[in-house]
Backbone as JSON Lines, residues from 0, in Angstrom:
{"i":0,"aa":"X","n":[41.1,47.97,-11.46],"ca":[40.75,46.58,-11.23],"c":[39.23,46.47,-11.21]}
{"i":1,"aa":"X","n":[38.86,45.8,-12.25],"ca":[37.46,45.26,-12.12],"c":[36.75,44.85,-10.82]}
{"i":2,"aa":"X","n":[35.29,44.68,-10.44],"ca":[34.77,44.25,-9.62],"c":[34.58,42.63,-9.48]}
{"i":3,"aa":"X","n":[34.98,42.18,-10.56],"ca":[35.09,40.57,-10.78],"c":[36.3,40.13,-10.36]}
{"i":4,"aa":"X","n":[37.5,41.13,-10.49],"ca":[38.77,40.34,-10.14],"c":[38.76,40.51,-8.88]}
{"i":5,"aa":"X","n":[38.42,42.08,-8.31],"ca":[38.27,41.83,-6.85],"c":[37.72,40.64,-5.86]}
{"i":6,"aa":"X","n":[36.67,40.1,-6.42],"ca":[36.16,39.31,-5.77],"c":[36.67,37.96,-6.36]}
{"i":7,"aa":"X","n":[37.16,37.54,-7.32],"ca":[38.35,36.65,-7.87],"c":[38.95,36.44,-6.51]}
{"i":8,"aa":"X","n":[39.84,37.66,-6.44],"ca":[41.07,37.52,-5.77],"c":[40.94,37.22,-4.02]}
{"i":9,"aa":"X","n":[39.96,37.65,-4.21],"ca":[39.34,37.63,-2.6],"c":[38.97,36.12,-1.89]}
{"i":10,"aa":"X","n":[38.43,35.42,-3.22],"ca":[37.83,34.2,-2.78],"c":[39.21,33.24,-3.12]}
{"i":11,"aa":"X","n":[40.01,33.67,-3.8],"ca":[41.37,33.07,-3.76],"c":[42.01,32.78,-2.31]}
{"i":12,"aa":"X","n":[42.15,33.71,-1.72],"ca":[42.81,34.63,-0.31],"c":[41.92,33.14,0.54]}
{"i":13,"aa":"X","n":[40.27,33.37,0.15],"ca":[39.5,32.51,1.22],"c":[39.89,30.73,1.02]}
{"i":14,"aa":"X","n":[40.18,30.47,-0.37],"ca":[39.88,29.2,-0.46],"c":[41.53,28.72,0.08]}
{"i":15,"aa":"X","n":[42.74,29.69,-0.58],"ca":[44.21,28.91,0.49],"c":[43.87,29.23,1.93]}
{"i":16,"aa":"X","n":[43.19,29.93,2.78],"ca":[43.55,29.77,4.09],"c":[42.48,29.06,4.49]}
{"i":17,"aa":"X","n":[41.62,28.43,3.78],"ca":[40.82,27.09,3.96],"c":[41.63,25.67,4.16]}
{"i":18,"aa":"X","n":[42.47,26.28,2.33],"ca":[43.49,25.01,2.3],"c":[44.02,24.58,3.7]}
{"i":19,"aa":"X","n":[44.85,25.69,3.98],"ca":[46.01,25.73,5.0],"c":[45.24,25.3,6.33]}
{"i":20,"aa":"X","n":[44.35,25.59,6.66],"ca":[43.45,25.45,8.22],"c":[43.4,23.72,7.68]}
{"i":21,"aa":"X","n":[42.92,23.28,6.66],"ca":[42.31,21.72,6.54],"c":[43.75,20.94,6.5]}
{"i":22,"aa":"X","n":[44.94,21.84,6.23],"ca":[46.58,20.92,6.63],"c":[46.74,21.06,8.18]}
{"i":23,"aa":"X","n":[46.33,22.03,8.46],"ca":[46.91,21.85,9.96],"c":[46.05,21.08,10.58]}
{"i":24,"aa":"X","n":[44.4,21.11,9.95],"ca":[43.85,20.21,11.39],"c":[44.24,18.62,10.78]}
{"i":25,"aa":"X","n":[44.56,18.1,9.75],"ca":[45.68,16.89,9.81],"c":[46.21,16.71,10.26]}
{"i":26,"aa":"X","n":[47.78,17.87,10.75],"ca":[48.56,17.72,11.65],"c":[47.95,17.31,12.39]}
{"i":27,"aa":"X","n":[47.32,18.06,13.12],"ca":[46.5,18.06,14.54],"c":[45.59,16.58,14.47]}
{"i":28,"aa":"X","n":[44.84,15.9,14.07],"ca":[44.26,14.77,14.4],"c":[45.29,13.99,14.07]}
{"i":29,"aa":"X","n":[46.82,14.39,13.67],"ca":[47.81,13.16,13.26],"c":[48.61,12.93,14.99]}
{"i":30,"aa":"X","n":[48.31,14.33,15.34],"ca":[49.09,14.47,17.0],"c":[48.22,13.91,17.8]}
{"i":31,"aa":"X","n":[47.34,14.1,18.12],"ca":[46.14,13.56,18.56],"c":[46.35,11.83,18.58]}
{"i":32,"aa":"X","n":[46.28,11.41,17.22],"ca":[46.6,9.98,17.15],"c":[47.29,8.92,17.9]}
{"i":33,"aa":"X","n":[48.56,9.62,17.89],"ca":[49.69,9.62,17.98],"c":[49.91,9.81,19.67]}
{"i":34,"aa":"X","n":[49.11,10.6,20.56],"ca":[49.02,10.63,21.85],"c":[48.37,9.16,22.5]}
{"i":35,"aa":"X","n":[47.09,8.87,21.73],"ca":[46.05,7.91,21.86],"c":[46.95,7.1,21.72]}
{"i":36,"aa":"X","n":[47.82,6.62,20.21],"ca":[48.75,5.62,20.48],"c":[49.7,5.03,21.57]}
{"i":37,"aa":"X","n":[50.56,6.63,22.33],"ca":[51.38,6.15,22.83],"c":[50.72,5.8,24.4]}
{"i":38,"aa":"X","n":[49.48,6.78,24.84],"ca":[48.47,5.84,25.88],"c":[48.46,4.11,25.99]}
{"i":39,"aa":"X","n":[48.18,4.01,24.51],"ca":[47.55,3.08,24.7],"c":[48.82,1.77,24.87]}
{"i":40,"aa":"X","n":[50.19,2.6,24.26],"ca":[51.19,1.21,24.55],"c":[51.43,1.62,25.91]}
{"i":41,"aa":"X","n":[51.06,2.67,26.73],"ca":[51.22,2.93,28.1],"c":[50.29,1.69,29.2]}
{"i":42,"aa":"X","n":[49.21,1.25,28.25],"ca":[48.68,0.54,28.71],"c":[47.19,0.87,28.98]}
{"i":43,"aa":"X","n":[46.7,2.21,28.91],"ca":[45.83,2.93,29.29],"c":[44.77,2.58,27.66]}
{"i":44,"aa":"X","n":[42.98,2.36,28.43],"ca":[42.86,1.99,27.02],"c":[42.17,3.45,26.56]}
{"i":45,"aa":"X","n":[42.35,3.0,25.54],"ca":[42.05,4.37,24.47],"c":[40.36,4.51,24.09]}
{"i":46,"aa":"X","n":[39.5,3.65,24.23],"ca":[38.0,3.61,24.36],"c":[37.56,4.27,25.79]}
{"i":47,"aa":"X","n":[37.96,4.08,26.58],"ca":[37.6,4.59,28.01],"c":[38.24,6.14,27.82]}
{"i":48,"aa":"X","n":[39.2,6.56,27.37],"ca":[39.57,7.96,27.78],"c":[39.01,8.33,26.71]}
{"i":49,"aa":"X","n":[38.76,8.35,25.29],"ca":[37.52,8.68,24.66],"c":[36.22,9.34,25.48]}
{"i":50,"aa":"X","n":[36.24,7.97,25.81],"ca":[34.6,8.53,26.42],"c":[34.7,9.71,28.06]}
{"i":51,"aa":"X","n":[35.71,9.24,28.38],"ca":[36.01,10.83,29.47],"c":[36.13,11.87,28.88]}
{"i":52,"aa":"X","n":[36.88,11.72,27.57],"ca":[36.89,13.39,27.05],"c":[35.53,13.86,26.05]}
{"i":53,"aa":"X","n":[35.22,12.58,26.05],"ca":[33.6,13.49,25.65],"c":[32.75,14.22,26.8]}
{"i":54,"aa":"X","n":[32.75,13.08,27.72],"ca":[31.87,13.51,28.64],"c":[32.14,15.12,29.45]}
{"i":55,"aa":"X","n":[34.15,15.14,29.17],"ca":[34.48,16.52,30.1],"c":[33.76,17.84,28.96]}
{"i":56,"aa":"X","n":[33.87,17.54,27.87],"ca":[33.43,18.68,26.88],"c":[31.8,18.71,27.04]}
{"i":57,"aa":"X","n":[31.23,18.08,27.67],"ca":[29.23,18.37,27.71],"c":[29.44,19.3,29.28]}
{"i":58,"aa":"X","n":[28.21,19.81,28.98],"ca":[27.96,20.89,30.36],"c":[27.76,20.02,31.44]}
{"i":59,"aa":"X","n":[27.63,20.9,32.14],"ca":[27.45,19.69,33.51],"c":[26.07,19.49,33.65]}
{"i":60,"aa":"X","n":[25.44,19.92,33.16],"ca":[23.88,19.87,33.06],"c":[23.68,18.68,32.71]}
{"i":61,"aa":"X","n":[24.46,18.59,31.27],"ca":[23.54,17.98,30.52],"c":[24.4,16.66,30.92]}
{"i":62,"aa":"X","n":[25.31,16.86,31.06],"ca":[26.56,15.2,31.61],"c":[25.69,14.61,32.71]}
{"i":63,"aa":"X","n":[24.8,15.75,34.0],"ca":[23.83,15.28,34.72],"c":[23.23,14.58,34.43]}
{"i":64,"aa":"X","n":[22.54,15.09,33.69],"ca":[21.37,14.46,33.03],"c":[21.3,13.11,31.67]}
{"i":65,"aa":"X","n":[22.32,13.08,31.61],"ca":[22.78,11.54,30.5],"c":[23.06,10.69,31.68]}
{"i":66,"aa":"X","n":[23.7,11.04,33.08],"ca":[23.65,9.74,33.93],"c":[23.08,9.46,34.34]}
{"i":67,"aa":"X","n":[21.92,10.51,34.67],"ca":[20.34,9.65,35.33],"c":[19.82,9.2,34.73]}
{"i":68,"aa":"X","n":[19.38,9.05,33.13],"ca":[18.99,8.51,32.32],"c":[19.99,7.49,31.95]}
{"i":69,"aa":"X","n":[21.15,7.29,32.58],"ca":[21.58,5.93,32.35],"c":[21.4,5.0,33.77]}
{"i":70,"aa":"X","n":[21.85,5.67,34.93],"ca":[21.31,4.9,35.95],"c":[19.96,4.25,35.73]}
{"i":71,"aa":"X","n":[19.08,4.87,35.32],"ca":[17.59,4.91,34.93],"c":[17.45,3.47,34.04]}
{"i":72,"aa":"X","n":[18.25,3.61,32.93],"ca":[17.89,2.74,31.9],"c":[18.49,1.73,32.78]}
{"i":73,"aa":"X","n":[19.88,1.49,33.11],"ca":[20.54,0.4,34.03],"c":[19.67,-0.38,34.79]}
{"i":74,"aa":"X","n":[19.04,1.04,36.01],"ca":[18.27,0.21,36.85],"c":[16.95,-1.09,36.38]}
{"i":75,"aa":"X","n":[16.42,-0.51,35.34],"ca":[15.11,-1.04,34.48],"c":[15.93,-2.55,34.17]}
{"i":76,"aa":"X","n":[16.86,-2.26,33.51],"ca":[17.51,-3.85,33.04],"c":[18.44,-4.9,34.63]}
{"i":77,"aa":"X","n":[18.05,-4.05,35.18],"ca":[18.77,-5.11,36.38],"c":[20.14,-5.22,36.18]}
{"i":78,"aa":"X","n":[21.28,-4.25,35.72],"ca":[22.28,-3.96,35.62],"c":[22.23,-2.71,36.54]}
{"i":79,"aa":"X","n":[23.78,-2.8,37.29],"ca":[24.45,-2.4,38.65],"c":[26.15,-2.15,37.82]}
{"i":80,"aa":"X","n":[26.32,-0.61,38.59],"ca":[27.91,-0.25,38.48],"c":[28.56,-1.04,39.4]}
């Protein structure tokens, strides 16, 4: 076997389990969806738990530090939680 087919065959191997990873994360943002949906006929809104699950994925540092700089900006405009 040539050194061309080797690497042929290799980047074959790479580009279906590319394929296959880019079907499943479909599935997966189709499940995802589909949770958000049934929230949201739960009644629960789906913009607000968004923004909780961003905020749980930032460090706590830095989640610190985006609320003092929002208290901050708040306070400046005369807006109150």
């Amino acid at each position: 076997m040539s050194t061309a087919n080797v690497h042929a065959e290799q980047l074959k191997l790479f580009i279906e389990r590319i394929e296959s990873l880019e079907e499943e994360k479909r599935g997966i943002a189709d499940d995802i969806k589909g949770v958000y949906a049934e929230a949201k006929s739960n009644g629960y809104d789906v913009k607000t738990m968004r923004a909780i699950i961003r905020l749980r994925r930032m460090d706590s540092n830095a989640r610190a530090e985006m609320e003092a700089l929002l208290e901050t900006y708040m306070s400046a405009l005369g807006l109150t939680l």
